[in-house]
C-alpha positions as CSV (number, residue, x, y, z in Angstrom):
1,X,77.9,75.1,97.9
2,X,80.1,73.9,100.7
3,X,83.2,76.4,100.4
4,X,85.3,75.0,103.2
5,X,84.7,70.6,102.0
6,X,85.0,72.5,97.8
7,X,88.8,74.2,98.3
8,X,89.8,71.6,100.8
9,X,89.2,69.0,97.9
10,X,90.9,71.6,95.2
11,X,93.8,72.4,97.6
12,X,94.2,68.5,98.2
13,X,93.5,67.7,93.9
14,X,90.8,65.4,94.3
15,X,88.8,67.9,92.2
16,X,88.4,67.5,88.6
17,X,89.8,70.4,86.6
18,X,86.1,70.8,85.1
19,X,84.7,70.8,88.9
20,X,87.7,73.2,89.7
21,X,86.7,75.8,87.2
22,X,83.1,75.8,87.8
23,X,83.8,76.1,91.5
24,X,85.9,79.3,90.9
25,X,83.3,80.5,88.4
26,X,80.3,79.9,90.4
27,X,82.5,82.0,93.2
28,X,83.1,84.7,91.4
29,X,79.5,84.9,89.9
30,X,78.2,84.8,93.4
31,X,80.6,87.5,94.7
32,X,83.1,86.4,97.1
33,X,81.9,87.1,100.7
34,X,84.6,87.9,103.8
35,X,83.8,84.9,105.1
36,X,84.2,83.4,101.7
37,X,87.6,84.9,101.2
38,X,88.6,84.0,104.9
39,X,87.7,80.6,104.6
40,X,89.6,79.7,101.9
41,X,92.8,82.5,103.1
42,X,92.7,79.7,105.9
43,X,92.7,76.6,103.7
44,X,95.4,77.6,101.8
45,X,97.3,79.1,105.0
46,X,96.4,75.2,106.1
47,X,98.4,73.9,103.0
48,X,101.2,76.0,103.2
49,X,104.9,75.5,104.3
50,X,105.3,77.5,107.2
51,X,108.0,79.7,109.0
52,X,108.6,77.8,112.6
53,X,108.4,81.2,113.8
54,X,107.9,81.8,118.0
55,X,104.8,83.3,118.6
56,X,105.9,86.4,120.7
57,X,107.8,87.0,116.7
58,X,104.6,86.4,114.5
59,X,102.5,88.6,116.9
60,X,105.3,91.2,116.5
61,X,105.2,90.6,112.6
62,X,104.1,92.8,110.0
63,X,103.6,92.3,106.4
64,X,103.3,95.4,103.6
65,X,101.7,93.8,101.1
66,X,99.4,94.2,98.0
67,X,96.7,91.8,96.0
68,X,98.8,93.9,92.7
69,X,96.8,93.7,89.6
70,X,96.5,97.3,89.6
71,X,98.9,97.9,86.6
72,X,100.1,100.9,87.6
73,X,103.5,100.2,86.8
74,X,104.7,102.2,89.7
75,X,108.2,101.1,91.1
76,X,108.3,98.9,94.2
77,X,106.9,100.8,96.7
78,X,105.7,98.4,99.5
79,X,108.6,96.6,99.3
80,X,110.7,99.8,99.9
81,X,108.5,100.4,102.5
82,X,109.5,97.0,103.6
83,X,113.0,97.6,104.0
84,X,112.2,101.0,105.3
85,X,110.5,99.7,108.3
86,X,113.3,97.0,109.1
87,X,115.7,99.3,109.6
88,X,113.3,101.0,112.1
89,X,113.2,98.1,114.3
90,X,109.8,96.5,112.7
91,X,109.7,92.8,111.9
92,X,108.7,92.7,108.4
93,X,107.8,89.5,107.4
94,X,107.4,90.2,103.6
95,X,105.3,87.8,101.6
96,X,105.8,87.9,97.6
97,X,106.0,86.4,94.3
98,X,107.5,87.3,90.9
99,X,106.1,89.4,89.0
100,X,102.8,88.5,87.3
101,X,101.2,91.5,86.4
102,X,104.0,94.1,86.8
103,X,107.8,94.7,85.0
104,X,109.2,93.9,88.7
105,X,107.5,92.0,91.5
106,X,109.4,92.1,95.1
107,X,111.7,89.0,94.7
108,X,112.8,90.4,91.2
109,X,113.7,94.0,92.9
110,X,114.7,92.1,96.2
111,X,117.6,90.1,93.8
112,X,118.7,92.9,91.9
113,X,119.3,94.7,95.5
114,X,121.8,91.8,96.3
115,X,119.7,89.4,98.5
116,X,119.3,86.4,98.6
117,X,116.4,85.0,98.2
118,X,116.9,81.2,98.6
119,X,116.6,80.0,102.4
120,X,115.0,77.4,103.9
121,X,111.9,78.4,106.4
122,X,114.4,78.4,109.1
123,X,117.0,80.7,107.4
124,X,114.1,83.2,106.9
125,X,113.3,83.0,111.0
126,X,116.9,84.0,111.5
127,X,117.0,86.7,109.1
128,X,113.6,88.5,111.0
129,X,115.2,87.5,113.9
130,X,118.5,89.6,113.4
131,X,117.7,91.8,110.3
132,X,113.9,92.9,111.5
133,X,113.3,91.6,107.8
134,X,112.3,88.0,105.2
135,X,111.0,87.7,102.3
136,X,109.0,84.6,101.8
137,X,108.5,83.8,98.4
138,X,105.6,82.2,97.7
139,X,106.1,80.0,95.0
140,X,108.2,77.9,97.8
141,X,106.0,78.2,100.5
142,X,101.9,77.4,98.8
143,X,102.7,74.0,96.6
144,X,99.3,73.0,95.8
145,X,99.3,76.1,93.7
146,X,101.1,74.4,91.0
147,X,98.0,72.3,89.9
148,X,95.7,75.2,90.7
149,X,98.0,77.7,88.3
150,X,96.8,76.7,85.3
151,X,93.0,76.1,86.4
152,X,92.9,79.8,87.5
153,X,94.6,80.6,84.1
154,X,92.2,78.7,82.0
155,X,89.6,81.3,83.2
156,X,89.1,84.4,81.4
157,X,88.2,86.7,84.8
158,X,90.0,87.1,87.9
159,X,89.0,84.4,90.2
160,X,89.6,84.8,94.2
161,X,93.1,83.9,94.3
162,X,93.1,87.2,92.7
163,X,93.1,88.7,96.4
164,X,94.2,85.3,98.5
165,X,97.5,85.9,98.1
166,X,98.0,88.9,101.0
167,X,96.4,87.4,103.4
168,X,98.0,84.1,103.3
169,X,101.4,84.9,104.4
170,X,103.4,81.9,105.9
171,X,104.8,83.3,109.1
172,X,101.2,84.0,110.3
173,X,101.6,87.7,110.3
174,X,99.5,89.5,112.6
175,X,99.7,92.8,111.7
176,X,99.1,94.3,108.0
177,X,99.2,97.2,105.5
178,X,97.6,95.6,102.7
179,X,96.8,97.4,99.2
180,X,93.7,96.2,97.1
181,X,93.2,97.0,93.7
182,X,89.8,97.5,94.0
183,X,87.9,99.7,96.7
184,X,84.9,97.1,96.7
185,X,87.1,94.5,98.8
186,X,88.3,97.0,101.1
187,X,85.7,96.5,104.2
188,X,85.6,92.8,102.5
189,X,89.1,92.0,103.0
190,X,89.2,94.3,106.6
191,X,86.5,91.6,108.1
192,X,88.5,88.6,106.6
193,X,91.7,89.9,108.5
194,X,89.9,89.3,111.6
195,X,88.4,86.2,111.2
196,X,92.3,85.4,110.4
197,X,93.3,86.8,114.0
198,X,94.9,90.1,112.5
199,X,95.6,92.4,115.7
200,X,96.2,95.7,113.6
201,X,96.0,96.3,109.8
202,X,95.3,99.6,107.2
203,X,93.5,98.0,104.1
204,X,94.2,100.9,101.3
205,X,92.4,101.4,97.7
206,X,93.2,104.2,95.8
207,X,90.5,106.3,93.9
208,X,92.9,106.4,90.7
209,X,93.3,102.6,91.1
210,X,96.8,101.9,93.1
211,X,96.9,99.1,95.9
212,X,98.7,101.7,97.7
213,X,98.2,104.9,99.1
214,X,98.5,107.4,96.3
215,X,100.5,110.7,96.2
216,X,97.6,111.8,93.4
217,X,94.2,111.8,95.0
218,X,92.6,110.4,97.9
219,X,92.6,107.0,99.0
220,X,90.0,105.2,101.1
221,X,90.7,103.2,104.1
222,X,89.5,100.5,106.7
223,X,91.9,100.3,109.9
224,X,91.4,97.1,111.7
225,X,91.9,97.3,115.2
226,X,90.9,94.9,118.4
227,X,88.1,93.0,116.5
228,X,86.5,96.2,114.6
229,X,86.6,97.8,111.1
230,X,86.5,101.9,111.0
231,X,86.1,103.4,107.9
232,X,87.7,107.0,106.6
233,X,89.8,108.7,103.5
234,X,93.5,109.1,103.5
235,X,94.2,112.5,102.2
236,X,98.3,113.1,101.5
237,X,98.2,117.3,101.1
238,X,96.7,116.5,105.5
239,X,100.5,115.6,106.1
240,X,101.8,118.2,104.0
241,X,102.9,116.4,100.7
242,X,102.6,117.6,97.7
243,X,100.1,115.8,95.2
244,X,102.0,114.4,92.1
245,X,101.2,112.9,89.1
246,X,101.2,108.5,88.7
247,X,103.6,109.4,86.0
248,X,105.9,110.7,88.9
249,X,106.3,107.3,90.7
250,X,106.7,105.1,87.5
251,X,109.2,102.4,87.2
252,X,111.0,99.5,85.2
253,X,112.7,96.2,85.2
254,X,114.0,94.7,88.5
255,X,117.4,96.7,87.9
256,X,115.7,100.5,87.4
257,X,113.1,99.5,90.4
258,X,116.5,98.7,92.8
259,X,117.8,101.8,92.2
260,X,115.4,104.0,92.4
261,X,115.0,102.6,96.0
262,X,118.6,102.4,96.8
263,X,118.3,106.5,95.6
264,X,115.3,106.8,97.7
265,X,117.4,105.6,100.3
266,X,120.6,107.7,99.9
267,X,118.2,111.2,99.7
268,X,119.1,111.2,95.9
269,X,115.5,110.3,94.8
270,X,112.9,112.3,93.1
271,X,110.3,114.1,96.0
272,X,107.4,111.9,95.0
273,X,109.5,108.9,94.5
274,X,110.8,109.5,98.6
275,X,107.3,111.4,99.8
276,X,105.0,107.7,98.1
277,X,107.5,105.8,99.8
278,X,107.1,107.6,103.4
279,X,102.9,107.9,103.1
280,X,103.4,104.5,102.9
281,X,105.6,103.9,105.7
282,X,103.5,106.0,108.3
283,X,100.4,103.9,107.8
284,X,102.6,100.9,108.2
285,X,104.2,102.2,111.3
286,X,101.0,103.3,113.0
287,X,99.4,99.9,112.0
288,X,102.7,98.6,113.5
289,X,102.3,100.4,116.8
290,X,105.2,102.0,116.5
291,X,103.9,105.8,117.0
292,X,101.0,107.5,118.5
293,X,99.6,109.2,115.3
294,X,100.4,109.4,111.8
295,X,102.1,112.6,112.1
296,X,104.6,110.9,114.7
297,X,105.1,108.0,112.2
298,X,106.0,110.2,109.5
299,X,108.6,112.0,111.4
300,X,109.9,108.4,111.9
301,X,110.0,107.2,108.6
302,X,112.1,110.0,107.6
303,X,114.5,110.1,110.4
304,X,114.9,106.4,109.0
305,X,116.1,107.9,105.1
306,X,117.5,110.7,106.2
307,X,119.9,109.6,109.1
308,X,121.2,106.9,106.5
309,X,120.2,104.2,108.8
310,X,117.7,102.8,105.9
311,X,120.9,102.6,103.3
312,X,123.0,100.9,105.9
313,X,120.1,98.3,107.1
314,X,119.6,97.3,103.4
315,X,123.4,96.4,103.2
316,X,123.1,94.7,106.0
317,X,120.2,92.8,105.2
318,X,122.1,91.5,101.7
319,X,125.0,90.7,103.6
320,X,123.4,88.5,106.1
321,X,121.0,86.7,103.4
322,X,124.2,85.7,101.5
323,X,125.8,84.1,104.8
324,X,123.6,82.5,107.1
């Protein structure tokens, strides 16, 4: 089978749904390769509506993202993480949906926070440009997906657009902390992100099953880093947190998930709500370049909370997405 002729045909619907279906099927039987999962990441980057970003900003740019399907019904952690790292002079360039298999995605918490989430590709430049932070919501940005929706739902397994989604963020992010829900894609999705000319990027599994770095156990790693994949185990009690509980970082709707990170925000959060949020953030910094060592990022992430710079950046950032 021809992967790259195959999704160029299902992106561009000359495929039948029938010849659609078994194409994903047979994909997923097979196992998807990173070369599989680049390939098509590319396609569908190929088909998308881009950001007419500069390129010294998309080699600055970051995304914190996850493949979700974890159903951990955690609150919105990367997308705290997100506004977290804005404030701290990253350019986030935050690629979401929805939610699909949460109570909240990040453009449901992201409205219930005040922004606005309806601006053209050029509106979204401008807000990285003088906010350090977009969201880019996918259903505007990958059309072809509305015929492809309802083949992938048809099918009673997850197919690979399962874990497309992260890597095929429109503003051609180069640098990534990217959670899978699975640790079997970790080193899979790691080699896709640099056949997709990623500069820097932590992929994360957790061994209790979050696409993020957990607060309850370990959770394995693959940093990408000038062409090559290394391999380790992200420990939290390393850095001095405390191990708590999933139960500890649950959320809700759009509106609970908003304020827990406006509370995480205005040091009025739980400990493991604010200590998930900044074991996060230091992964994301260092893959940022933005400190020499984890320890140094951490120090960062909470000068960022507790100085209040992260509360006032968020304003900010609603402010602006409502007037530009």
């Amino acid at each position: 089978m021809d992967i790259k002729e195959q999704f160029e045909k299902l992106f561009a619907n000359k495929l039948s749904t029938n010849n659609a279906r078994e194409l994903l099927i047979e994909l997923y039987k097979k196992g998807e390769t990173s070369e599989d999962i680049a390939t098509v990441a590319s396609i569908m980057r190929e088909n998308s509506i881009k950001l007419p970003i500069s390129g010294e900003l998309q080699d600055r740019a970051i995304d914190i993202v996850g493949t979700g399907g974890d159903k951990s019904g955690s609150f919105n952690i990367s997308t705290t993480v997100s506004l977290l790292l804005a404030s701290l002079g990253s350019i986030v360039a935050k690629h979401g949906n929805r939610s699909i298999t949460s109570n909240s995605g990040s453009a449901d918490v992201l409205e219930a926070l005040g922004i606005n989430l309806n601006l053209t590709p050029a509106q979204q430049v401008k807000m990285l440009e003088e906010s350090g932070f977009c969201f880019i919501f996918a259903m505007n940005h990958h059309p072809a997906m509305k015929h492809i929706m309802p083949i992938r739902k048809s099918i009673e397994h997850r197919t690979i657009f399962n874990i497309l989604g992260p890597l095929t963020n429109p503003a051609g992010a180069k640098k990534y902390l990217l959670g899978v829900f699975s640790p079997e894609y970790i080193e899979k999705m790691a080699k896709a992100l640099i056949e997709l000319d990623a500069t820097r990027a932590f992929v994360v599994s957790s061994n209790d099953g979050m696409d993020e770095i957990s607060l309850a156990t370990t959770t394995q790693f693959a940093f990408v880093e000038d062409g090559k994949v290394s391999m380790g185990v992200i420990d939290p009690q390393t850095l001095g947190f405390s191990l708590a509980p999933k139960e500890a970082i649950l959320g809700g709707d759009a509106k609970e998930n908003a304020k827990i990170t406006q509370n995480i925000f205005e040091n009025r959060a739980t400990d493991a709500q604010r200590d998930i949020v900044l074991l996060n953030a230091s992964y994301a910094l260092f893959a940022d370049g933005k400190a020499r060592d984890i320890k140094e990022a951490l120090e960062i992430a909470k000068s960022g909370i507790e100085s209040g710079r992260a509360k006032e950046h968020l304003k900010f950032i609603a402010e602006l997405s409502n007037k530009i």
